[in-house]
N, C-alpha and C positions, 0 to 999 in steps of 0.2 A: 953653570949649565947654559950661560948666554950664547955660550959658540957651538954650541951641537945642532944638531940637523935632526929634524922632526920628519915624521910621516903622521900621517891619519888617515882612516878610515872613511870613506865616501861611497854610500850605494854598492856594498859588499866588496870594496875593489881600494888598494893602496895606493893611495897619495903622499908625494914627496920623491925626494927628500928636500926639504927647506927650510931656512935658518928659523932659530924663534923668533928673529923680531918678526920674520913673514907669517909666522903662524899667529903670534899674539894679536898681529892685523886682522887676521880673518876672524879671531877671537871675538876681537872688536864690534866687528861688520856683524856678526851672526852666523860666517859660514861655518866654524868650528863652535859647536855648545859645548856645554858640560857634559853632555852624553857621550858625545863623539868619541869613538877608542884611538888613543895615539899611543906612539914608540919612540922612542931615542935610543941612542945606541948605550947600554947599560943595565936598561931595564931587560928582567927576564919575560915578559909579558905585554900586551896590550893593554891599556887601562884608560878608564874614562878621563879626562879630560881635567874633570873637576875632581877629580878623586889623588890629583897630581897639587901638592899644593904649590903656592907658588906659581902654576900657570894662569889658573883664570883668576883675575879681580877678585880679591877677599879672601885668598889665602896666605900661605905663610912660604917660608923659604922652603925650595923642593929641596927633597930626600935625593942622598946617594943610592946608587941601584947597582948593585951587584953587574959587573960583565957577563954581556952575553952574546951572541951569535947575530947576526940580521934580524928583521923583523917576521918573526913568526907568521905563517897566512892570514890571510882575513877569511871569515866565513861568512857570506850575506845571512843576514835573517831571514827565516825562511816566513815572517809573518814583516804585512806591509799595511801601511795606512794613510799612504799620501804624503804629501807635504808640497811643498812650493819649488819650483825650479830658480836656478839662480845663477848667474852670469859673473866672471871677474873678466871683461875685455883689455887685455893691453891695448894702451892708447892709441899707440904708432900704426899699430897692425890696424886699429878698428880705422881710423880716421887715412890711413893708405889706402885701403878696403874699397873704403866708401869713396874716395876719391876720384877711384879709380871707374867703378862703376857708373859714376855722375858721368865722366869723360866718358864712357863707352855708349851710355843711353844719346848723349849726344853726338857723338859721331856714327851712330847706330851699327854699324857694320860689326863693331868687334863687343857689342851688348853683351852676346849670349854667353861669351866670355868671360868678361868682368862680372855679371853678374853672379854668372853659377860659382867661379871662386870668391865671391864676398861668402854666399852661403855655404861655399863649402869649407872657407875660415871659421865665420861663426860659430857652426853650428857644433864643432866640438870644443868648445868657449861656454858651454850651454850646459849645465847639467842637471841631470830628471831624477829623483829620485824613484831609485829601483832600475835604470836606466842606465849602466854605464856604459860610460866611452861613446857617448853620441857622435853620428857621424852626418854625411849627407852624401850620398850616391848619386846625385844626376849628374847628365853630362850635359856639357853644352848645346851640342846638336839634339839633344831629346826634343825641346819643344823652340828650336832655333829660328821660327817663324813667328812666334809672341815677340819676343823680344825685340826684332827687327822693326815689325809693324807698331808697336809701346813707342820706340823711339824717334818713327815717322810721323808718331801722333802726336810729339810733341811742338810741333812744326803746323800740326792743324789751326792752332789762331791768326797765322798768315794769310788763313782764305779770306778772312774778316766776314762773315757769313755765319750768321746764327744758325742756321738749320745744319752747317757744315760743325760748327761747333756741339752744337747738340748729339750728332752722332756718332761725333769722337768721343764723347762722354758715353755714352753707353758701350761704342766696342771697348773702347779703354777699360770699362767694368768689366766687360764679360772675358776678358783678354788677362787679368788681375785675378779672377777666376782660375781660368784654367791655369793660373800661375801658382795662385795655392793648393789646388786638388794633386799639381803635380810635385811641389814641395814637400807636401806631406806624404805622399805616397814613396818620397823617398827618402826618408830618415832612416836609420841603421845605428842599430847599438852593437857594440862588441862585433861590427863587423860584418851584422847579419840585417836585412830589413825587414823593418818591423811591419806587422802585418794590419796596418792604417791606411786608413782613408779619408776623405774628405766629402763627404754626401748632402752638403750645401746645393740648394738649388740656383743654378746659375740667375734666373729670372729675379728670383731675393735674393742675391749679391746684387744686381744691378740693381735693384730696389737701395737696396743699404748706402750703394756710392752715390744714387740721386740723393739719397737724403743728407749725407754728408754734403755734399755740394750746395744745396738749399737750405743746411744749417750753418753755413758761414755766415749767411746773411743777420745772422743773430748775432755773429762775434763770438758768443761764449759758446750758444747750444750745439755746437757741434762737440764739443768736449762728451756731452751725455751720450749722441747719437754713433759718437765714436766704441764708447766702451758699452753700448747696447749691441754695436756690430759685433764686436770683438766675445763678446758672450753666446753670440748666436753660432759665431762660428766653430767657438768650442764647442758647443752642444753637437755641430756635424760633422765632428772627429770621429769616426767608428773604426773597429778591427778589436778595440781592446777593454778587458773589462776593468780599465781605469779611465773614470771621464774629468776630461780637460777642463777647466774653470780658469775664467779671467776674476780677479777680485777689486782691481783698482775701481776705484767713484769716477764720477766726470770731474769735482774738485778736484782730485789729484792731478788727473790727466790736466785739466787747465793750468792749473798754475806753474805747473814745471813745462810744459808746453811753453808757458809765457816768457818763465827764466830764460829757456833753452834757446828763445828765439833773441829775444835781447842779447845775451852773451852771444847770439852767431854773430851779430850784426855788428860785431867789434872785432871780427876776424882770429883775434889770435888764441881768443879762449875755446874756440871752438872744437880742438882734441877732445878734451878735460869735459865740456859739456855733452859731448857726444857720448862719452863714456859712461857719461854718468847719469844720462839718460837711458842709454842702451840697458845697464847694468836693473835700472829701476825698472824699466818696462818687461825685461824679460823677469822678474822677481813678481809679478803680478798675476804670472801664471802658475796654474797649480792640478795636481793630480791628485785626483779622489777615488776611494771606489765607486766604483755607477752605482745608484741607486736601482733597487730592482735586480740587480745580477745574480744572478745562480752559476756558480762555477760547476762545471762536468770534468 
């Protein structure tokens, strides 16, 4: 069965086809459970995962399966209960991405550019449970005047002027701002965008980046002041009666922060940590039902 081609089931929608060593991987990782319904070519049917022996850890050699036709549809379940969003970035693609965007923010002219394609890479890299085929719809020229100004900001420590510095700290906030209200406002599942928003108060975002900035001074507490931000801003996700939660601690955030920055600092490991940062941060978040919600 080692040479067959796998499909599975993800958020009512067909995945694959891919070899089993690649599916045993994600087997691995968590992306595929024992609940998960998969198909090989043979089987007349869908079947859990674990119900195949031989596939997950602790079974026995899989059964032959009668021939049969492609993979039968998938039906989403029509009941849902959350669960955590989760990332596989290829390395190449993330670490060109991002490359590409540092070079843009620095040359600033073509920002708006690099920028909106790193996000509009990722972000179907990215999957939500209940959510498929995540997209991202902005375009360059949407808010092509943040990006430019981000990029001239970073050139503000030339004035050598504390009060000059100070100021770029706050437009920078509030310029971060209207970067995320406008990011979320354009996510798209299946094609279509999703009906979200971001109802964070600019004035407590700039609050949140002062504090970041005057928790360095601690060395570690910005790690907490980080994942307090990052909880805040789930909570001023609206449009949908699924609310967004961050779950990672400030330990976590620290110490893989710490990994992440050692290994840059040796140049060549830096794909591999990028990835594998990226892959943990975006697994951090998760979708719940709102508390309080009453569906009409």
């Amino acid at each position: 069965m080692s040479n067959r081609n796998w499909f599975y089931a993800a958020d009512g929608q067909q995945k694959g086809p891919l070899p089993e060593a690649q599916l045993r991987d994600l087997i691995a990782r968590g992306m595929v459970r024992a609940d998960t319904l998969v198909w090989t070519d043979g089987m007349a049917g869908w079947q859990k995962a674990g119900e195949i022996p031989g596939l997950v850890p602790g079974s026995v050699a899989a059964p032959v399966y009668p021939q049969a036709g492609g993979p039968p549809p998938v039906v989403a379940s029509a009941s849902y209960s959350g669960g955590a969003l989760s990332a596989d970035f290829p390395i190449w693609g993330l670490f060109g991405r991002t490359l590409l965007m540092v070079i843009g923010q620095f040359l600033v002219i073509p920002a708006p550019w690099t920028a909106t394609g790193l996000y509009r890479w990722v972000t179907p890299n990215i999957q939500v449970p209940g959510r498929p085929n995540l997209g991202f719809t902005g375009q360059p020229l949407d808010i092509w005047y943040v990006f430019i100004v981000l990029g001239l900001m970073a050139y503000a420590g030339l004035a050598d002027s504390t009060i000059v510095s100070l100021l770029s700290l706050v437009l920078q906030a509030f310029l971060q701002w209207m970067l995320v209200r406008w990011f979320v406002s354009r996510i798209s599942s299946n094609g279509q965008d999703l009906p979200i928003s971001f109802a964070g108060s600019p004035a407590v975002y700039i609050g949140w980046y002062l504090a970041m900035v005057i928790s360095a001074i601690t060395i570690i507490g910005w790690a907490w002041v980080l994942t307090a931000w990052m909880r805040w801003i789930c909570r001023n996700i609206e449009g949908t009666r699924r609310e967004v939660t961050f779950n990672a601690s400030g330990l976590d955030v620290l110490w893989r922060t710490i990994v992440f920055t050692i290994a840059c600092a040796f140049l060549i490991p830096i794909p591999w940590v990028l990835r594998w940062y990226g892959n943990w941060f975006v697994a951090q978040f998760a979708v719940v039902e709102r508390t309080g919600f009453v569906s009409v």
